[in-house]
C-alpha positions as CSV (number, residue, x, y, z in Angstrom):
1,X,21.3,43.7,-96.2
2,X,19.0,46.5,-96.9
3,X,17.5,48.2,-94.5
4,X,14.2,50.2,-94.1
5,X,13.1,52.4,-91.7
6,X,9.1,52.2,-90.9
7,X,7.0,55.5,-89.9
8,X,3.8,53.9,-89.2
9,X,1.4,55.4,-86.4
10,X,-0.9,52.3,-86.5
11,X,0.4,49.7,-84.5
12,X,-1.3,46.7,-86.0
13,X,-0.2,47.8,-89.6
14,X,3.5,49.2,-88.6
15,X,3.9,44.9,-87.0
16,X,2.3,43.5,-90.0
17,X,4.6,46.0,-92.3
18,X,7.6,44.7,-90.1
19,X,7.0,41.1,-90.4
20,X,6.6,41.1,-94.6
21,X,9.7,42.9,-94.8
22,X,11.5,40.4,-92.4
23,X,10.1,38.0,-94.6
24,X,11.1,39.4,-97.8
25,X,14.6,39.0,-96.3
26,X,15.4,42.9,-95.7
27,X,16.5,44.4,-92.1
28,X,13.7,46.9,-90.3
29,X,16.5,49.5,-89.0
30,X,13.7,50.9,-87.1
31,X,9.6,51.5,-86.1
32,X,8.9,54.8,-85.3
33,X,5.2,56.8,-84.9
34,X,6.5,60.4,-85.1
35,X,7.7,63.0,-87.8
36,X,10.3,64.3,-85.6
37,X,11.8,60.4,-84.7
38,X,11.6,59.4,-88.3
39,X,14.6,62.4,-88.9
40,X,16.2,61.4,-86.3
41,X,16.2,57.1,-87.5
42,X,17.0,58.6,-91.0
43,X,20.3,60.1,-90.0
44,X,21.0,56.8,-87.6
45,X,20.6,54.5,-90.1
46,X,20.8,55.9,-93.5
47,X,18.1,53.7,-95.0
48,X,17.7,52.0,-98.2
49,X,14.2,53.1,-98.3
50,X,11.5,54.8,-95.9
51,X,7.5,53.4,-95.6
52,X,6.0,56.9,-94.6
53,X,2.6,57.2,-93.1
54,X,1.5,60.9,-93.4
55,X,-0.9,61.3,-90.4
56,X,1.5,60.8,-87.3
57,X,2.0,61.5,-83.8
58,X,3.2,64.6,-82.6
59,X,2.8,67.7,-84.8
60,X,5.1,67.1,-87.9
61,X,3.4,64.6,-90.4
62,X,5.2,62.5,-92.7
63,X,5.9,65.0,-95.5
64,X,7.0,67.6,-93.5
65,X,9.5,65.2,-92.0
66,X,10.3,64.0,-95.4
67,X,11.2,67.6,-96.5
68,X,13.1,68.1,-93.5
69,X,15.1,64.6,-94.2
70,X,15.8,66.3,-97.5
71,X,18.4,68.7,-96.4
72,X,20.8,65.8,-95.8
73,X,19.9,63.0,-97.6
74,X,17.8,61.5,-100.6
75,X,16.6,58.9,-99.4
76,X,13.4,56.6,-101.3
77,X,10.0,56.9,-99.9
78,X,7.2,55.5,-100.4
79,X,4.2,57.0,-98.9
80,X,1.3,55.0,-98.1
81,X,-1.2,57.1,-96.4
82,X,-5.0,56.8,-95.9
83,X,-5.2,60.6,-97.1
84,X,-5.9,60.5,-101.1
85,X,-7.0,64.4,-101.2
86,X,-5.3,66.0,-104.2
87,X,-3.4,69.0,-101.4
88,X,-2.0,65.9,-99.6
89,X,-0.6,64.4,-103.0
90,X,0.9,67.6,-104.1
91,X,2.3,68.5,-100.9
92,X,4.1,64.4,-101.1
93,X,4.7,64.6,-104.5
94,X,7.2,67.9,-103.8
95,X,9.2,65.1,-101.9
96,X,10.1,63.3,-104.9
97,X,8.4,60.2,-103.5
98,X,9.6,56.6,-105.7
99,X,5.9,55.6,-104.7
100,X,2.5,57.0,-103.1
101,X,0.1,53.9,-102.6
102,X,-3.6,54.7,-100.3
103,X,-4.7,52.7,-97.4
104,X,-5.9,49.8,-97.5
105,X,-3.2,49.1,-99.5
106,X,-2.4,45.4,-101.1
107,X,-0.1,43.9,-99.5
108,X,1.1,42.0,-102.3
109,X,1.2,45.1,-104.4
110,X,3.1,46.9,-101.6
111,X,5.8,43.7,-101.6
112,X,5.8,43.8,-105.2
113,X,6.8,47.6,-105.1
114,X,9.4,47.4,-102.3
115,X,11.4,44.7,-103.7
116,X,11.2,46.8,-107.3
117,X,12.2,49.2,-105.7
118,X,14.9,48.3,-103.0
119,X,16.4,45.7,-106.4
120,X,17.0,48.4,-108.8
């Protein structure tokens, strides 16, 4: 079963992200709210695929975590941030990201994209 690894500081959205992918049939390996965790789930778990917020708790955000995660694995993320400025994008898109959608995101959209991308 895949599994996916949620980095979502927002608790309504990181439930509501948890229960679509349940529904779509994958495994949530893990919920986390903080850069530093989300390394530390990564390494766990070795995910199919990571939902990164950018704005988290604690004082890493999601793309330094991401380049962090880098050093030992390569890993698909897919951002999905309410930040849209073009530093923020530049600074994700040095991540090699498979995807980089802005809050509020469609959710159908966002299903779409994870089974695209967790099926090929």
């Amino acid at each position: 079963m895949k599994q996916i690894i949620i980095v979502e500081d927002d608790l309504i959205l990181s439930l509501l992200l948890e229960k679509q992918v349940q529904r779509m049939g994958f495994h949530v390996a893990a919920k986390v709210n903080s850069g530093e965790e989300s390394i530390e789930k990564i390494r766990e778990h070795n995910p199919d695929l990571v939902l990164m917020d950018i704005k988290l708790v604690g004082r890493m955000d999601g793309v330094e975590a991401i380049m962090r995660a880098r050093n030992f694995t390569n890993v698909p993320v897919l951002y999905l941030t309410g930040n849209s400025d073009e530093n923020t994008r530049k600074r994700a898109h040095a991540t090699d990201p498979v995807a980089y959608m802005v809050k509020p995101v469609d959710m159908a959209l966002l299903m779409k994209t994870i089974r695209e991308i967790l099926e090929n």
